[in-house]
VOGUGU-115611 format. One line per field, with one value per atom (N, C-alpha, C, O, CB): residue number from 0; residue in three letters; atom name; x, y, z. Coordinates in nm, 2 decimals, padded with zeros to 4 digits. Atoms other than C-alpha are relative to their C-alpha. Glycine has a CB too. Layout:
BEGIN
vexba <- c(NUM:...)
kegu <- c(ALA:...)
numi <- c(CA:...)
c1 <- c(X:...)
c2 <- c(Y:...)
c3 <- c(Z:...)
END
This chain:
BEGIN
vexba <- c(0:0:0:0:0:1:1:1:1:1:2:2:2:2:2:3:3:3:3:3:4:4:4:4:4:5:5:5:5:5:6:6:6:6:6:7:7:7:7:7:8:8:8:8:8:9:9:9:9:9:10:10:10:10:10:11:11:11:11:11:12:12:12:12:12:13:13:13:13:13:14:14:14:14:14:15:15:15:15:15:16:16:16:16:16:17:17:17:17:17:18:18:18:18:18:19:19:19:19:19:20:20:20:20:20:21:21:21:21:21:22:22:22:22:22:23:23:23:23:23:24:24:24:24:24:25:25:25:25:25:26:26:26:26:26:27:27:27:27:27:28:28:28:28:28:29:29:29:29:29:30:30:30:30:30:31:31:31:31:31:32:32:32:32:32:33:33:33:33:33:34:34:34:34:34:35:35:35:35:35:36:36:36:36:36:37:37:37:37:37:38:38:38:38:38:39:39:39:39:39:40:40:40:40:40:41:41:41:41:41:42:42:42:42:42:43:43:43:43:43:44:44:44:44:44:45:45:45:45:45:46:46:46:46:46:47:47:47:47:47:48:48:48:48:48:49:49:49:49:49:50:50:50:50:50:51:51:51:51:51:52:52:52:52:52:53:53:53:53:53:54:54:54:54:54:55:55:55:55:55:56:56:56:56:56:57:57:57:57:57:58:58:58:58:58:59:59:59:59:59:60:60:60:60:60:61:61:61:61:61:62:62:62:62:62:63:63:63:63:63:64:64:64:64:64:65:65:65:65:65:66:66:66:66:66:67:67:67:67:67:68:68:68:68:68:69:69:69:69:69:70:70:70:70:70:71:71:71:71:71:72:72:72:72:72:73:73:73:73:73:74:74:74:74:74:75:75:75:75:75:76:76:76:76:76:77:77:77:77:77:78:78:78:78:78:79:79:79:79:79:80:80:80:80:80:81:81:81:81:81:82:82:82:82:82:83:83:83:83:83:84:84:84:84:84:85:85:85:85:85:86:86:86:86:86:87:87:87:87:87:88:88:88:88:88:89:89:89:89:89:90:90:90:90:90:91:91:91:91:91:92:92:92:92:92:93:93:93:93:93:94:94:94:94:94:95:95:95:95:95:96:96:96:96:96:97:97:97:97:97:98:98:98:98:98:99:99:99:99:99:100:100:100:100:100:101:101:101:101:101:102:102:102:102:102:103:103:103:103:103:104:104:104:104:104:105:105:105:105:105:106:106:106:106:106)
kegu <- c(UNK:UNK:UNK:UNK:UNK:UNK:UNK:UNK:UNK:UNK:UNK:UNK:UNK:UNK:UNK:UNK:UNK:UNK:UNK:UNK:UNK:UNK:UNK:UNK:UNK:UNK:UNK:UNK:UNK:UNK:UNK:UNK:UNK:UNK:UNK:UNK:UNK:UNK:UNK:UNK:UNK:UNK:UNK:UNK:UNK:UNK:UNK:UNK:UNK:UNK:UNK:UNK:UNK:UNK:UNK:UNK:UNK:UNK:UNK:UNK:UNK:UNK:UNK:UNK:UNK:UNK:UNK:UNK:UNK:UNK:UNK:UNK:UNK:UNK:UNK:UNK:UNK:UNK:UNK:UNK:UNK:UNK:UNK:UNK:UNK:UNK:UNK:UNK:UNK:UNK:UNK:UNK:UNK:UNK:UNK:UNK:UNK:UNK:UNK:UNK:UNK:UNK:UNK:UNK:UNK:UNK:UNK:UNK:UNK:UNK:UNK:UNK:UNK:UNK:UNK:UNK:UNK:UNK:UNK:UNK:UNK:UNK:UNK:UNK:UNK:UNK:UNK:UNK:UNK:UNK:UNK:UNK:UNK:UNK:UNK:UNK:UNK:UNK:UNK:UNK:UNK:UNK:UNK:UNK:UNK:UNK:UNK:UNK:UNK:UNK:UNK:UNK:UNK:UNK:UNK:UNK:UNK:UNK:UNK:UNK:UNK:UNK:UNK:UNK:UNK:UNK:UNK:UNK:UNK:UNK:UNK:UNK:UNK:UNK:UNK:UNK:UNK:UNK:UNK:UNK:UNK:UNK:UNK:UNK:UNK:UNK:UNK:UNK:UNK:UNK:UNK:UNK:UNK:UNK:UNK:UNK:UNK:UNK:UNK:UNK:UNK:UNK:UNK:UNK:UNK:UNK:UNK:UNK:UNK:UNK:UNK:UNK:UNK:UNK:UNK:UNK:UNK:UNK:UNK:UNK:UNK:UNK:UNK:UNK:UNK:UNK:UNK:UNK:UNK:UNK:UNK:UNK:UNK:UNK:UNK:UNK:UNK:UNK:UNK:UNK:UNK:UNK:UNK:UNK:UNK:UNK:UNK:UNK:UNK:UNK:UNK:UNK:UNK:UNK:UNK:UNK:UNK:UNK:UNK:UNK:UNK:UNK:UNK:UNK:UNK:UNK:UNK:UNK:UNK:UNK:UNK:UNK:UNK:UNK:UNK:UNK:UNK:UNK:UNK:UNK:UNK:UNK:UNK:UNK:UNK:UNK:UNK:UNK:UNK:UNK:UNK:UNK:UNK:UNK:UNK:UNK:UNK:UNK:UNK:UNK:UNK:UNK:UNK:UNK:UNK:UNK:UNK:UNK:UNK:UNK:UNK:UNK:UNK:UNK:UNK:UNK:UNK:UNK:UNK:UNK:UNK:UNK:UNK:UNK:UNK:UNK:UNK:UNK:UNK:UNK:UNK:UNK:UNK:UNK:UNK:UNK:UNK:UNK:UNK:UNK:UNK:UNK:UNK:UNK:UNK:UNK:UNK:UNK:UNK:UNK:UNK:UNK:UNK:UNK:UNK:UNK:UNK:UNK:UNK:UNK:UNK:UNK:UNK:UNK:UNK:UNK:UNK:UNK:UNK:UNK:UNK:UNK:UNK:UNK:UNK:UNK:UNK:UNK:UNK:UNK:UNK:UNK:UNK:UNK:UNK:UNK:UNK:UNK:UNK:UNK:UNK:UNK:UNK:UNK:UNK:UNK:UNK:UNK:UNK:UNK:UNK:UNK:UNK:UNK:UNK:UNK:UNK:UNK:UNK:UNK:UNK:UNK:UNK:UNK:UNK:UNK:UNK:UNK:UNK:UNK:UNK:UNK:UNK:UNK:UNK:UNK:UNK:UNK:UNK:UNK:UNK:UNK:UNK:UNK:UNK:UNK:UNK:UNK:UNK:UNK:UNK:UNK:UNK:UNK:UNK:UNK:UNK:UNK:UNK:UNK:UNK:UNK:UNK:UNK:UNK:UNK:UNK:UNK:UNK:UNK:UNK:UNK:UNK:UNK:UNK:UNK:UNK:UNK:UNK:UNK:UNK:UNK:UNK:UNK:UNK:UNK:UNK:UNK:UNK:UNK:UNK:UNK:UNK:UNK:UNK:UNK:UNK:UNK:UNK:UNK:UNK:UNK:UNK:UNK:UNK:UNK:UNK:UNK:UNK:UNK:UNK:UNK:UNK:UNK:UNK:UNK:UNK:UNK:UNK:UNK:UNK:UNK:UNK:UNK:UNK:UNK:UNK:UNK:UNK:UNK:UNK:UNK:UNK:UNK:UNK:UNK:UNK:UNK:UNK:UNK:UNK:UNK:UNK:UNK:UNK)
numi <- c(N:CA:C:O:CB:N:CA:C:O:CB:N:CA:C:O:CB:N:CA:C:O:CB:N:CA:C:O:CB:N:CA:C:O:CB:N:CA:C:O:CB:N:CA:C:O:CB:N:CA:C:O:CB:N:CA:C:O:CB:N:CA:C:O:CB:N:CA:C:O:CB:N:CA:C:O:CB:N:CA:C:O:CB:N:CA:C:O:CB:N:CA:C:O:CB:N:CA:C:O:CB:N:CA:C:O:CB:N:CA:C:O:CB:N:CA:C:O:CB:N:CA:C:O:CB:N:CA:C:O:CB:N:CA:C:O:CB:N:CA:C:O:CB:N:CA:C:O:CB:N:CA:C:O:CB:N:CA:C:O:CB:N:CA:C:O:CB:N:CA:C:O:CB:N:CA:C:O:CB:N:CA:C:O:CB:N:CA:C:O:CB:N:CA:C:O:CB:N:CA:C:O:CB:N:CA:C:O:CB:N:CA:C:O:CB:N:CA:C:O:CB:N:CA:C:O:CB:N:CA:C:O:CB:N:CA:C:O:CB:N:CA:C:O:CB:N:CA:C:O:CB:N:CA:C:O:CB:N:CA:C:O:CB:N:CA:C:O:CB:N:CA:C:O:CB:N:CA:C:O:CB:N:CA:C:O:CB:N:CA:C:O:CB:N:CA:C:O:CB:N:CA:C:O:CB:N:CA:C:O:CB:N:CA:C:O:CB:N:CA:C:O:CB:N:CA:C:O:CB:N:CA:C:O:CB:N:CA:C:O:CB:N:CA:C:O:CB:N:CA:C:O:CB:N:CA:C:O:CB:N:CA:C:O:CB:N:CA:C:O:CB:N:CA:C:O:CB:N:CA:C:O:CB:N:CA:C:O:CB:N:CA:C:O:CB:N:CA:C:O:CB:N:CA:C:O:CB:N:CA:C:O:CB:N:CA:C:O:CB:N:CA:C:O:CB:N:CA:C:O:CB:N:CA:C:O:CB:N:CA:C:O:CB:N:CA:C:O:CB:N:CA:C:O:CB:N:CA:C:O:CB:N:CA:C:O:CB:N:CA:C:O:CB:N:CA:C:O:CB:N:CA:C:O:CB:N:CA:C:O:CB:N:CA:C:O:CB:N:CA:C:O:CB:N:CA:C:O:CB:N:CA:C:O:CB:N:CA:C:O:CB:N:CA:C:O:CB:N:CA:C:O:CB:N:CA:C:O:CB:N:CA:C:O:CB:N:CA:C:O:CB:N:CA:C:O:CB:N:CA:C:O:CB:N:CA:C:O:CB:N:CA:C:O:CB:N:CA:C:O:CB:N:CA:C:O:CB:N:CA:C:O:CB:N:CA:C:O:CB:N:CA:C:O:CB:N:CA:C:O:CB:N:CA:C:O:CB:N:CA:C:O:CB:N:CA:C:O:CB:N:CA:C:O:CB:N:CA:C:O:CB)
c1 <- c(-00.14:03.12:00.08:00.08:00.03:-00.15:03.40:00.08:00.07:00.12:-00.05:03.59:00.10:00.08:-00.11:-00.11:03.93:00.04:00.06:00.14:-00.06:04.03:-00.02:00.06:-00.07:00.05:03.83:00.05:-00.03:-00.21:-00.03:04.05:00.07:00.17:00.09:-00.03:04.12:00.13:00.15:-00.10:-00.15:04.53:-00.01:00.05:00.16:-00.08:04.53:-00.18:-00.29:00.15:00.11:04.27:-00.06:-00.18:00.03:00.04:04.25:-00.11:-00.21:00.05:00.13:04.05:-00.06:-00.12:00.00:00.15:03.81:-00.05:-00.17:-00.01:00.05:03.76:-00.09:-00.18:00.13:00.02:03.68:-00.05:-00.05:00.08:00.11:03.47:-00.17:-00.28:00.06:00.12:03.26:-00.05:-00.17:00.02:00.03:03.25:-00.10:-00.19:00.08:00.08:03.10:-00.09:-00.17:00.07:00.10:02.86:-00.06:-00.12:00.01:00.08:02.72:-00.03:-00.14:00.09:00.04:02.69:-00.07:-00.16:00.17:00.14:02.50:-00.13:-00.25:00.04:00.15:02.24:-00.09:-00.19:00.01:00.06:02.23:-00.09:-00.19:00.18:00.02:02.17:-00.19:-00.31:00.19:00.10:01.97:-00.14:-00.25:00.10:00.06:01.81:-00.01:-00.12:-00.09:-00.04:01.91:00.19:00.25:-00.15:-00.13:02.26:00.03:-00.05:00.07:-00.04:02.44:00.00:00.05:00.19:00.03:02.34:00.09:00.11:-00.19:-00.11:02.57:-00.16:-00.27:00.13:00.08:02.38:00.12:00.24:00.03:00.00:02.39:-00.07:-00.14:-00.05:00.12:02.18:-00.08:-00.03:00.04:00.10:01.86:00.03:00.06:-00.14:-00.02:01.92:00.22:00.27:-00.11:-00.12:02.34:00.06:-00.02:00.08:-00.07:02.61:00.11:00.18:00.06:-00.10:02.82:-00.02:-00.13:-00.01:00.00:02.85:00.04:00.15:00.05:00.01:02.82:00.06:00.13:-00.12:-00.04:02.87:-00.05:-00.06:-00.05:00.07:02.71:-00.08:-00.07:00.10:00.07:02.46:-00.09:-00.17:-00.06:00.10:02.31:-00.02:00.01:00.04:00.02:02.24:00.04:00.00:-00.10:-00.01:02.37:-00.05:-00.03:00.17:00.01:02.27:00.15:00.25:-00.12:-00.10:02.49:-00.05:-00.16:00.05:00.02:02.50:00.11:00.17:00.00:-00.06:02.67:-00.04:-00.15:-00.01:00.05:02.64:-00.08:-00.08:-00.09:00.09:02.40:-00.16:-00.25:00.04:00.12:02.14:00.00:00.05:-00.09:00.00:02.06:-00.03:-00.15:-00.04:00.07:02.03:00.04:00.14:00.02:-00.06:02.07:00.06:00.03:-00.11:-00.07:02.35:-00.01:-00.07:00.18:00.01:02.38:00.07:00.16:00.00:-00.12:02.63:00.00:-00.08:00.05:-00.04:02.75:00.10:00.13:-00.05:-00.08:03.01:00.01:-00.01:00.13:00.06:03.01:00.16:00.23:-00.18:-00.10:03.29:-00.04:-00.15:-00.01:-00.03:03.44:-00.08:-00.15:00.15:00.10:03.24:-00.11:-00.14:-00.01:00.15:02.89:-00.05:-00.16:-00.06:00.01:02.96:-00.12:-00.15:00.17:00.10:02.70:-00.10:-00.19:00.05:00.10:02.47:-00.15:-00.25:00.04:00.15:02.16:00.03:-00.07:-00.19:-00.01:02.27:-00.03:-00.14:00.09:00.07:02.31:-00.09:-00.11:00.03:00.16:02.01:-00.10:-00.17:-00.09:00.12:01.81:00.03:-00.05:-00.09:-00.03:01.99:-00.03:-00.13:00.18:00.06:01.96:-00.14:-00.19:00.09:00.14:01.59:-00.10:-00.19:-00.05:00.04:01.54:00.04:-00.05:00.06:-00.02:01.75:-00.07:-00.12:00.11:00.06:01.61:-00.18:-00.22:00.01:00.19:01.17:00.12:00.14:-00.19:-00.06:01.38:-00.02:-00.09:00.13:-00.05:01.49:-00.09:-00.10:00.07:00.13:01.15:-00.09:-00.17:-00.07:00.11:00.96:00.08:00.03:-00.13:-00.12:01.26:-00.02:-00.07:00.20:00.05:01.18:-00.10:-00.10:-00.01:00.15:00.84:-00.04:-00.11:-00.09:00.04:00.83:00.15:00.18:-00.17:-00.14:01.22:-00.01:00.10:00.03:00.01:01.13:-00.04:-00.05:-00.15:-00.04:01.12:00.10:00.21:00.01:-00.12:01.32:-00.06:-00.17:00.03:00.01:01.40:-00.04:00.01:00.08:00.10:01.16:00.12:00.23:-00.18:-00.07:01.32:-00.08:-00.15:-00.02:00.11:01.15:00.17:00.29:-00.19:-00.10:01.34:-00.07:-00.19:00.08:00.07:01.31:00.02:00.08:00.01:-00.02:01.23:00.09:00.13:-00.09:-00.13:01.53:00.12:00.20:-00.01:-00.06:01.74:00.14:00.26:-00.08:-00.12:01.90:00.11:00.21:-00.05)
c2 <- c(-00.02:08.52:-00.08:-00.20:-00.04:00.06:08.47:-00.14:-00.17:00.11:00.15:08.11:-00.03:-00.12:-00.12:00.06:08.08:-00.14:-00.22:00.07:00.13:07.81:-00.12:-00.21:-00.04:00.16:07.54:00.03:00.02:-00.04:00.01:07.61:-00.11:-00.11:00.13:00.12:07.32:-00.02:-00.01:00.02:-00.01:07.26:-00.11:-00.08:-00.02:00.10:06.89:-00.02:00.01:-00.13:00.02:06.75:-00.15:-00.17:00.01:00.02:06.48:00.00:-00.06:00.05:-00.05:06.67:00.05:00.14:00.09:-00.03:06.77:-00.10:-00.08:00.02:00.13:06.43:-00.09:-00.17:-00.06:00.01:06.37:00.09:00.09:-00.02:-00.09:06.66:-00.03:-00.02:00.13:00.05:06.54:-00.11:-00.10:-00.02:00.07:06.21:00.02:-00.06:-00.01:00.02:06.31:00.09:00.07:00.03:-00.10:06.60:-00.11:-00.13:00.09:00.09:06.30:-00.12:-00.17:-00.06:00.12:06.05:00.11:00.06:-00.11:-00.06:06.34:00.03:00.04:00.17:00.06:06.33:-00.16:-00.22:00.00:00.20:05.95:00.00:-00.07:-00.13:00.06:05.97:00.12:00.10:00.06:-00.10:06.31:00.06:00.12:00.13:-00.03:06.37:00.16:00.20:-00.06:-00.16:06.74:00.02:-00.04:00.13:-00.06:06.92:00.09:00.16:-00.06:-00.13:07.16:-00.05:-00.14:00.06:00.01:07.23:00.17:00.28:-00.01:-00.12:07.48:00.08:00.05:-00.10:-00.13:07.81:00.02:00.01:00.14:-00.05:07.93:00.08:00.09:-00.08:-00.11:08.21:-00.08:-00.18:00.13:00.10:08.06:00.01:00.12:00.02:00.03:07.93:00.01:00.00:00.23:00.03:07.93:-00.12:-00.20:00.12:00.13:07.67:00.06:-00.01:-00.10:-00.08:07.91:-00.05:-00.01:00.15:00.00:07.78:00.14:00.18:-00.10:-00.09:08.10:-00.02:00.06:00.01:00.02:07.91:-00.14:-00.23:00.12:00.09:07.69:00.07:00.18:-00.12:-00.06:07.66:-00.11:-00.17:00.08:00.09:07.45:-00.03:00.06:-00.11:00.02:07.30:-00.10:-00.20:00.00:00.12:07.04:-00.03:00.05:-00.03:00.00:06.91:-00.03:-00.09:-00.14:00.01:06.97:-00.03:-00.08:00.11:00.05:06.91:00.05:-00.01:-00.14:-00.04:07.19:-00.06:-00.12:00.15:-00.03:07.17:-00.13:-00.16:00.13:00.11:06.85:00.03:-00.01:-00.05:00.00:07.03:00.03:00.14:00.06:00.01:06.94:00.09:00.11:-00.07:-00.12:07.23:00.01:-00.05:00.16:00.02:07.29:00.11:00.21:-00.01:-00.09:07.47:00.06:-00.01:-00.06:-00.08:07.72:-00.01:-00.05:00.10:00.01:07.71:00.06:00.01:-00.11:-00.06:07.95:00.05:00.14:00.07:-00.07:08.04:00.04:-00.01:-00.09:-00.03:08.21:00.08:00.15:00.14:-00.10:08.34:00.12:00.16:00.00:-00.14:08.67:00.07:00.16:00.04:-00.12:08.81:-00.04:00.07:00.00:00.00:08.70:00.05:00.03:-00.15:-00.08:08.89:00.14:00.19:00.07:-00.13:09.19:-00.01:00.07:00.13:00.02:09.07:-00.03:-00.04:-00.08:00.08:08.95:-00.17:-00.23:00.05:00.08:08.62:-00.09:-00.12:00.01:00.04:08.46:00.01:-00.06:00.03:-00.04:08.60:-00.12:-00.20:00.17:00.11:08.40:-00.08:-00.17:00.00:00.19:08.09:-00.02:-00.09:-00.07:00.07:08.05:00.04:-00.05:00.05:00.03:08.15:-00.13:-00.20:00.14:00.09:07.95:-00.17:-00.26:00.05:00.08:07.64:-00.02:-00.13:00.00:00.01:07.69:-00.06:-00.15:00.17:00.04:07.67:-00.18:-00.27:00.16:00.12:07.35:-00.11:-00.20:00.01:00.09:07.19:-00.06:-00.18:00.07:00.06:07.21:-00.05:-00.13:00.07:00.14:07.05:-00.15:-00.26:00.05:00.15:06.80:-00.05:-00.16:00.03:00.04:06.71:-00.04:-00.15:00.10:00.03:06.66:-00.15:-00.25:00.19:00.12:06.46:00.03:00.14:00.07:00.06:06.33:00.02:00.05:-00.16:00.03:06.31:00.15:00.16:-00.12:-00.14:06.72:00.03:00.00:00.07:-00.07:06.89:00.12:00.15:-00.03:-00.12:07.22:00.10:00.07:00.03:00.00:07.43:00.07:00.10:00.10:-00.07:07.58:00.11:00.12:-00.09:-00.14:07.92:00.12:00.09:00.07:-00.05:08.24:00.14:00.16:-00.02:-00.10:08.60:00.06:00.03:00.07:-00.08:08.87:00.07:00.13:00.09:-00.06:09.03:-00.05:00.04:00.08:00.08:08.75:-00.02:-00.04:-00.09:00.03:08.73:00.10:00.06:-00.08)
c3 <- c(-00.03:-00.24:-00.10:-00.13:00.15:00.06:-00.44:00.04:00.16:00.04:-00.06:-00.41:-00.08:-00.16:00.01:00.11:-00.61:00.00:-00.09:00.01:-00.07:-00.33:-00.09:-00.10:00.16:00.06:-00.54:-00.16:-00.25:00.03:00.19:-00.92:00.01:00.08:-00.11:00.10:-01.07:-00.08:-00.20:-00.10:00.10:-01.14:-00.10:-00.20:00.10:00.08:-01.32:-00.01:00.05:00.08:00.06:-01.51:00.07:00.05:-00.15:-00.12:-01.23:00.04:00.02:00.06:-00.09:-01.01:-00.08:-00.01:00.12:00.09:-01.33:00.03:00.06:-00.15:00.03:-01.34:00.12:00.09:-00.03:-00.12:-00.97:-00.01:-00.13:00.07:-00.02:-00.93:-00.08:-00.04:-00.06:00.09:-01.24:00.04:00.06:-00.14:-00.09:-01.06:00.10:00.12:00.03:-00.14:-00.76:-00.04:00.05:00.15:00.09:-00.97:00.01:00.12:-00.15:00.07:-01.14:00.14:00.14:-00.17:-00.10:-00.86:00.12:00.19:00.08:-00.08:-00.65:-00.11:-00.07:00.08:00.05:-00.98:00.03:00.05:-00.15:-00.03:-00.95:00.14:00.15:00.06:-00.15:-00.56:-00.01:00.00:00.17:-00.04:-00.55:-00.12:-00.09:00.06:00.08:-00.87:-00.04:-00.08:00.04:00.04:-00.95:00.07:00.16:00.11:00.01:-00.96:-00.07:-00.12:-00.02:00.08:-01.12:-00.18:-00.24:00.06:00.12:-01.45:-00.08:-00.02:00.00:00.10:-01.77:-00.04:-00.08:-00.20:00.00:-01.78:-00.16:-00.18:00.18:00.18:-02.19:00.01:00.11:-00.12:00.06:-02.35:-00.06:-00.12:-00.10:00.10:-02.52:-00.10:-00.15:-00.02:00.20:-02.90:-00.02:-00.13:-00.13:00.03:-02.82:00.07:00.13:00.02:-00.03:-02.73:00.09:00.15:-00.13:-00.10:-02.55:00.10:00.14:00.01:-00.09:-02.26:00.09:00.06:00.01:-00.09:-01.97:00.14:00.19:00.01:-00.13:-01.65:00.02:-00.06:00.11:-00.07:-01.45:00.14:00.18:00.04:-00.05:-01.17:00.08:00.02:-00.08:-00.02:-00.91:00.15:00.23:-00.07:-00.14:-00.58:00.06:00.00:00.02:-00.01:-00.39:00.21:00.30:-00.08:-00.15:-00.04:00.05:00.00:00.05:-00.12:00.29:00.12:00.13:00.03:-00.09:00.62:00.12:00.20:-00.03:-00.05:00.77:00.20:00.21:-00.07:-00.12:01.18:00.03:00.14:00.02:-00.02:01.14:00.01:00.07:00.13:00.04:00.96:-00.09:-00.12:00.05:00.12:00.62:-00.06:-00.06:-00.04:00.14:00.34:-00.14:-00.18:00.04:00.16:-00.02:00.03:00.10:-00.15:-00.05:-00.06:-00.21:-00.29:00.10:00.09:-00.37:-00.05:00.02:00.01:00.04:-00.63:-00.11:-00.18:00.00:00.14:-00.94:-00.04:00.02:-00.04:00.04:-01.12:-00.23:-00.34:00.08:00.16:-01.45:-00.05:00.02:-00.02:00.07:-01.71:00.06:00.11:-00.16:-00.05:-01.62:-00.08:-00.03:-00.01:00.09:-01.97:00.04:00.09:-00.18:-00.04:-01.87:00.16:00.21:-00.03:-00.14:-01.52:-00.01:-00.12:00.04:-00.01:-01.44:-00.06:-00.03:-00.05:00.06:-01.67:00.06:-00.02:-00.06:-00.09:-01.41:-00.03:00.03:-00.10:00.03:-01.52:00.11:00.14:-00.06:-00.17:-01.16:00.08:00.17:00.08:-00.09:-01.03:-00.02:00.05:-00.09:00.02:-01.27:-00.01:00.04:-00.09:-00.04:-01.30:00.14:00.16:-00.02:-00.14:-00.91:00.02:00.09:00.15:00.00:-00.92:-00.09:-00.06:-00.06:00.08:-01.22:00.06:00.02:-00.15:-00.04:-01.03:00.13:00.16:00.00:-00.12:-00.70:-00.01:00.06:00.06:-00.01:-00.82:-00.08:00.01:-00.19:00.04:-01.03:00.07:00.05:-00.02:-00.11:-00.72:00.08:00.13:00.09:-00.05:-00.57:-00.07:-00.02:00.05:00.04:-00.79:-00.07:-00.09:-00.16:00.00:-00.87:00.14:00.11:-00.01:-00.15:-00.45:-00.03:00.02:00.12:-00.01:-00.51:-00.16:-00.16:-00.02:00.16:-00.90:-00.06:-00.12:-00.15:00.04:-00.98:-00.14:-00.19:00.05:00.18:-01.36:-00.04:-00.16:-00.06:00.05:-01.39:-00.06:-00.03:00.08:00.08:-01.62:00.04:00.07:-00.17:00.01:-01.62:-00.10:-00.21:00.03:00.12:-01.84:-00.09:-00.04:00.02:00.17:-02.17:-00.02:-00.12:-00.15:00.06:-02.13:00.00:-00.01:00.19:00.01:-02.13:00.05:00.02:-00.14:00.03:-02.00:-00.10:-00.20:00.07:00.14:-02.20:-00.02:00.08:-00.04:00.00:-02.35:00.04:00.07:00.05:-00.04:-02.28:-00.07:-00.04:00.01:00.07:-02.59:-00.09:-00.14:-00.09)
END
């Protein structure tokens, strides 16, 4: 689903958002990571997970948003597949990175 509610008027609350991004890597060891095409600098979007605690039961919650041009593409699909296996072996061994592979036809 769509979410305008959370745009960003003053650069402020960039600032404070990036804040609390980076202090849930500190705490949790994974977060939202900038979705690119392999071999560019374009940034695309982003993409990631963060724990909640809707109701008073803890889950990782989902998170993406991508430029309007890299829409329809499958793009989202595989960043949250590719963030999601991430997340689980970030839970299990903290010192994971996320691999640098690519599908085929990617670029």
């Amino acid at each position: 689903m769509h979410n305008p509610t959370d745009a960003l008027a003053r650069c402020e609350e960039a600032e404070e958002l990036h804040r609390r991004w980076n202090d849930q890597w500190q705490r949790c060891g994974y977060g939202y990571r900038v979705v690119r095409r392999h071999g560019s600098d374009q940034q695309l979007g982003f993409c990631g997970i963060k724990p909640m605690d809707p109701h008073g039961r803890q889950v990782h919650g989902l998170f993406y948003r991508f430029a309007t041009s890299a829409r329809g593409q499958g793009l989202a699909g595989e960043a949250a597949s590719r963030v999601t296996a991430w997340v689980s072996l970030a839970r299990v061994r903290p010192a994971t990175s996320l691999p640098n592979t690519r599908r085929s036809g990617s670029d």
